[in-house]
Structure formats: structure tokens, C-alpha cells
C-alpha positions as a Markdown table, in Angstrom:
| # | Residue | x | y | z |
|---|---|---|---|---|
| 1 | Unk | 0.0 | 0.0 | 0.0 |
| 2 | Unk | 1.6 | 3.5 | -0.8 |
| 3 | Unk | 0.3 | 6.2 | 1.1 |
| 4 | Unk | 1.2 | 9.7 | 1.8 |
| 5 | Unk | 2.4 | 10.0 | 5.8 |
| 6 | Unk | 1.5 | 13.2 | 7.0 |
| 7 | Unk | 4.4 | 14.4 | 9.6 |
| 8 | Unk | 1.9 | 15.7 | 12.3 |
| 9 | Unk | -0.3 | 12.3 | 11.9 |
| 10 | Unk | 3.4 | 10.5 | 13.0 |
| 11 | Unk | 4.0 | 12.7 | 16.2 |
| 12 | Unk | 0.4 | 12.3 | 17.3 |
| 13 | Unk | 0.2 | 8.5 | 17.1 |
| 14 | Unk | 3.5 | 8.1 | 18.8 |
| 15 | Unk | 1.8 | 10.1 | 21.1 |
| 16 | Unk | -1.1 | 8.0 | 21.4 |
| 17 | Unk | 1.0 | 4.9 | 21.4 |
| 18 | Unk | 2.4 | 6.3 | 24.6 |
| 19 | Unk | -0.5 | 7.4 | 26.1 |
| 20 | Unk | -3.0 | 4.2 | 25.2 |
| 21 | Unk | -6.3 | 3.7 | 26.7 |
| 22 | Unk | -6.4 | 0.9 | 29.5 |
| 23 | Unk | -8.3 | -1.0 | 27.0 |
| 24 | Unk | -6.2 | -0.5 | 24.4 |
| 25 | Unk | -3.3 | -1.8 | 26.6 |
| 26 | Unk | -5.6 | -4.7 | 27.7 |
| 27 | Unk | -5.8 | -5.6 | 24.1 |
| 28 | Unk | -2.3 | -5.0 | 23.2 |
| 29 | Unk | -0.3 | -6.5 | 25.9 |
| 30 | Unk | -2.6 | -9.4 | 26.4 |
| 31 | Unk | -3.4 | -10.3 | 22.7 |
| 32 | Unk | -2.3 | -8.4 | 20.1 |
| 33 | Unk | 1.3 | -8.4 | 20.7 |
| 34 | Unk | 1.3 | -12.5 | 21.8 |
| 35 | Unk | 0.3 | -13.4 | 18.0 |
| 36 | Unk | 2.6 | -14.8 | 15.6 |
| 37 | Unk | 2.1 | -12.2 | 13.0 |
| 38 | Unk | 2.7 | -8.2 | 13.1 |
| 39 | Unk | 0.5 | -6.0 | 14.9 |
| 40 | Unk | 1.2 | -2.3 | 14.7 |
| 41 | Unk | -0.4 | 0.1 | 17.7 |
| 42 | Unk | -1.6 | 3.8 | 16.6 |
| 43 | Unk | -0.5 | 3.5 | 12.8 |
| 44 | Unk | -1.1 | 5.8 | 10.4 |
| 45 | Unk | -2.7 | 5.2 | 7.3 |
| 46 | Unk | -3.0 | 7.6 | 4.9 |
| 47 | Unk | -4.6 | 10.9 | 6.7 |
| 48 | Unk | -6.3 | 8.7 | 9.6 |
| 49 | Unk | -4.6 | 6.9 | 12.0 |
| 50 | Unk | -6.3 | 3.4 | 13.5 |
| 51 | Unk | -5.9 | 1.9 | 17.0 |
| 52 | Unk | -4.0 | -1.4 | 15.4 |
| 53 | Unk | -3.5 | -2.6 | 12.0 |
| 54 | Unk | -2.3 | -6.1 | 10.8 |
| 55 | Unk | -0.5 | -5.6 | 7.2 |
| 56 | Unk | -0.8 | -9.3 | 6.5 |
| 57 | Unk | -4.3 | -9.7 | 7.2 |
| 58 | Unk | -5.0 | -6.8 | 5.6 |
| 59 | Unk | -6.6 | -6.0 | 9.0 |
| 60 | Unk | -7.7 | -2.8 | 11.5 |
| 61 | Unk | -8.8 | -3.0 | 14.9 |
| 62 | Unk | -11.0 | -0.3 | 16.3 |
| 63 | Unk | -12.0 | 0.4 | 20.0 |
| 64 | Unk | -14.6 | 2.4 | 20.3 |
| 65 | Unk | -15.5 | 4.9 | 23.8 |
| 66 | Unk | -19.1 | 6.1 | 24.1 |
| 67 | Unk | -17.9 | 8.9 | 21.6 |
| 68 | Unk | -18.7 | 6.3 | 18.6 |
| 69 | Unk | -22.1 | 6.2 | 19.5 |
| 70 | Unk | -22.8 | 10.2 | 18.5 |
| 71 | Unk | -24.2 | 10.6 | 15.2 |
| 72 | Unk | -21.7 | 13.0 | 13.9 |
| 73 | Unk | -19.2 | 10.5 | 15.3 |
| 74 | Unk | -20.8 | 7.5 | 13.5 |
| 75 | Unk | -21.2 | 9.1 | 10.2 |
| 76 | Unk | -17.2 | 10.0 | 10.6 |
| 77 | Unk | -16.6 | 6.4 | 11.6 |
| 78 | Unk | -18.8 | 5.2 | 8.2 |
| 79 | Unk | -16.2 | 7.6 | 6.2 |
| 80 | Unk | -12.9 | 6.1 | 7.2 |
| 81 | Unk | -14.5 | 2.4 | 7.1 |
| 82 | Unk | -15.0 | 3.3 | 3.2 |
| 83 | Unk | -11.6 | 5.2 | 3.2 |
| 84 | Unk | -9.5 | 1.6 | 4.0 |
| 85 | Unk | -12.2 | -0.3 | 2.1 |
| 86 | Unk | -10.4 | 1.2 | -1.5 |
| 87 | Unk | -7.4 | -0.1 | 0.2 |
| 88 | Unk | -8.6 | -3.6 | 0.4 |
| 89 | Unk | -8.5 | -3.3 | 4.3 |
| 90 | Unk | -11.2 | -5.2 | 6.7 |
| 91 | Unk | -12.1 | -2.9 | 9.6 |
| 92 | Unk | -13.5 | -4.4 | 12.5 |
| 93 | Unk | -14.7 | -2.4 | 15.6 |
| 94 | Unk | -15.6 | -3.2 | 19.6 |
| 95 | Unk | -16.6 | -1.3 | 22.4 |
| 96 | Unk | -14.3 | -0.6 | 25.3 |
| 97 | Unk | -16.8 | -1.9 | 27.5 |
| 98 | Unk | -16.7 | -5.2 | 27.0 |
| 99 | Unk | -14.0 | -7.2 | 25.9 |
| 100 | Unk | -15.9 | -10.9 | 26.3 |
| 101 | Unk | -14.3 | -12.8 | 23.0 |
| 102 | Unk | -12.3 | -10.0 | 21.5 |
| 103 | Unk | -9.2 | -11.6 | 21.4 |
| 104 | Unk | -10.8 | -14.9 | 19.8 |
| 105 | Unk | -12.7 | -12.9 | 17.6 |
| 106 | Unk | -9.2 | -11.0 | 16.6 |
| 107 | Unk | -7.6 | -14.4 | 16.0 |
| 108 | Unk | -10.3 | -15.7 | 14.0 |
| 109 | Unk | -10.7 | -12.5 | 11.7 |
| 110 | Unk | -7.0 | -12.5 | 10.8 |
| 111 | Unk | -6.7 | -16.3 | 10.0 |
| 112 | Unk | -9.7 | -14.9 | 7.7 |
| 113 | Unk | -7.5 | -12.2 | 6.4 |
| 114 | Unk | -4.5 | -14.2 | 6.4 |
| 115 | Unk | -6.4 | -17.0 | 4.3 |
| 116 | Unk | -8.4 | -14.4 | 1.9 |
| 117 | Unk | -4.6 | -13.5 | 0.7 |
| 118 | Unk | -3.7 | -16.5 | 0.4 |
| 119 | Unk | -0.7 | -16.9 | 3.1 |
| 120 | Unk | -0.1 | -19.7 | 5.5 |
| 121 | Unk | -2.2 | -19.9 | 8.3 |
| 122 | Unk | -0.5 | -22.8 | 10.3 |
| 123 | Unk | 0.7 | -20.6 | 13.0 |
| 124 | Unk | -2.3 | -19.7 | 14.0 |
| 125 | Unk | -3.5 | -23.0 | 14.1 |
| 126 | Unk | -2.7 | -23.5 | 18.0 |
| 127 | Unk | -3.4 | -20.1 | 18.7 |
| 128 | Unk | -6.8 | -19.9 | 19.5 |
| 129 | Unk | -6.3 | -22.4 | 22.5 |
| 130 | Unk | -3.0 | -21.2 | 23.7 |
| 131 | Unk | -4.8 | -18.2 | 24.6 |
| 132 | Unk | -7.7 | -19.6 | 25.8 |
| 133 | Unk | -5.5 | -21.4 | 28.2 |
| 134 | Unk | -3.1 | -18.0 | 28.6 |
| 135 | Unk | -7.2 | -16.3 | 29.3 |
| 136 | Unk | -7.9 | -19.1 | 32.1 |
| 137 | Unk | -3.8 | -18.3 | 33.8 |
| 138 | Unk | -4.6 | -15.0 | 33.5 |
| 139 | Unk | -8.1 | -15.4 | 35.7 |
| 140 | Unk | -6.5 | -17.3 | 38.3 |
| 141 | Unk | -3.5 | -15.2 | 39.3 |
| 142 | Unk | -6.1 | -12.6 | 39.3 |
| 143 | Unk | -7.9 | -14.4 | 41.9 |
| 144 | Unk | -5.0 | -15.3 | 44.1 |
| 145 | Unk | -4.6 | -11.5 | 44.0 |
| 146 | Unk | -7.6 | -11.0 | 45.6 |
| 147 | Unk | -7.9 | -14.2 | 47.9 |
| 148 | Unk | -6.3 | -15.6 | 50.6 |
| 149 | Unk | -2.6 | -17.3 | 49.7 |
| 150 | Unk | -2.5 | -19.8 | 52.0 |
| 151 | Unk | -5.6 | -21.9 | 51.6 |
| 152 | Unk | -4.4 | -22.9 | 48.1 |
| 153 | Unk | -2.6 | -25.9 | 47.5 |
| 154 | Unk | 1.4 | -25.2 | 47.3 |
| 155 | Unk | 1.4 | -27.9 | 44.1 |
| 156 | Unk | -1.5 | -25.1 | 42.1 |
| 157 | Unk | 0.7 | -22.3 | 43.6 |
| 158 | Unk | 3.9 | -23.7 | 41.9 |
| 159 | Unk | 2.2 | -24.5 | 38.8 |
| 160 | Unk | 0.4 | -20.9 | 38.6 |
């Protein structure tokens, strides 16, 4: 894809990058960045700049705040959509408020995308349980946060 980068477009989305929402970090540091093929965070494409984009897949990830859901905002949302469309780019969008099968849905589309090119798709073969498994982990230590240490069992300490 060869597209114009607009200077000011690059400074704001490192800013962005460094300043990411906590669901865009969710989604980053617990997904995106765990997958076997590139994920890019606050790219710019063309005069727009999404909240990831995979170049293989031919894929953008939106998360949308409760600004999405303003007419004005939906309409401008409808324009970029058509914008990376001409580009043969899939966008797909969720809320930040809840992130129940994002991640699965994420792997899924970009086997899609992956596939629709015509690349391999063996690597993300496994993928889909590893992080079901990484999802359950994840849970767990989350409840040993909040619980009491010592009633559990040293031998599902050690393997947490």
C-alpha cells in the first residue's frame, strides 16, 4: 500500500502509542502483541490513524469509547471504514466496555485475512487455545490477587 504519511499524523500517534487507553493496553499487551504475526499500535494510514492494523491480514482493529455512538461521530466512523475499504482493508470495531471474546474474535478474523490473501495460516493453528489457556492463567492469578494465599494448595501455587 503506498500512502502519503503526514508528519503531524506521525507525532500524534507516537503520542497515542504512549498514552493508550487501559483498554487498548488490555488488548495489546494481552493479545495483540502475543500473536505470531505483526500488529502495529496507533499507525497511520494515509490521513487517519487506527488503533492497530495487521498488514498481512489486511486487517484494522478499532476500540470504540461512548464517543462512537454520536451521530456525527458515527457518520465520521462510516467515512474512514469506506476510506481503507479502497485499500482492500477489513475494519473491525468493539466497544471498550466489554472485551468478552475479543481476542478470539481478533484471531479468527486475521486467519480470515491471512487466508483471503492466500498466506499460511499454520501458525495460528494452536493459537486460538493457547490463549484460551493464557485467558484461564490470567483469571486465576487474578484471583490469588484477591484471595487468601495460604488456603491454596502449594502444588497449584507452583504451577500458577
Amino acid at each position: 500500500m503506498s500512502l502519503n504519511y503526514n508528519k503531524e499524523y506521525t507525532r500524534l500517534a507516537k503520542s497515542l502509542r504512549k498514552n493508550m487507553t487501559k483498554e487498548e493496553k488490555h488488548l495489546w499487551y494481552d493479545c495483540l502483541r502475543l500473536l505470531p504475526v505483526k500488529f502495529y499500535r496507533q499507525k497511520q494510514i494515509g490521513d487517519y490513524i487506527v488503533d492497530f492494523y495487521c498488514e498481512k491480514a489486511k486487517l484494522i482493529i478499532e476500540l470504540d469509547g461512548s464517543q462512537h455512538f454520536e451521530d456525527e461521530t458515527i457518520e465520521y466512523d462510516k467515512q474512514r471504514t469506506r476510506y481503507f475499504k479502497r485499500f482492500g482493508l477489513q475494519v473491525i470495531r468493539f466497544t471498550n466496555y466489554n472485551f468478552d471474546g475479543v481476542c478470539e474474535s481478533i484471531i479468527n478474523s486475521v486467519k480470515f485475512g491471512l487466508e483471503y490473501c492466500g498466506l499460511d495460516t499454520n501458525i495460528l493453528e494452536n493459537m486460538l487455545e493457547s490463549f484460551k489457556l493464557y485467558c484461564i492463567k490470567q483469571y486465576l492469578l487474578e484471583l490469588l490477587h484477591h484471595s487468601d494465599r495460604q488456603s491454596l494448595s502449594p502444588l497449584l501455587k507452583e504451577r500458577l
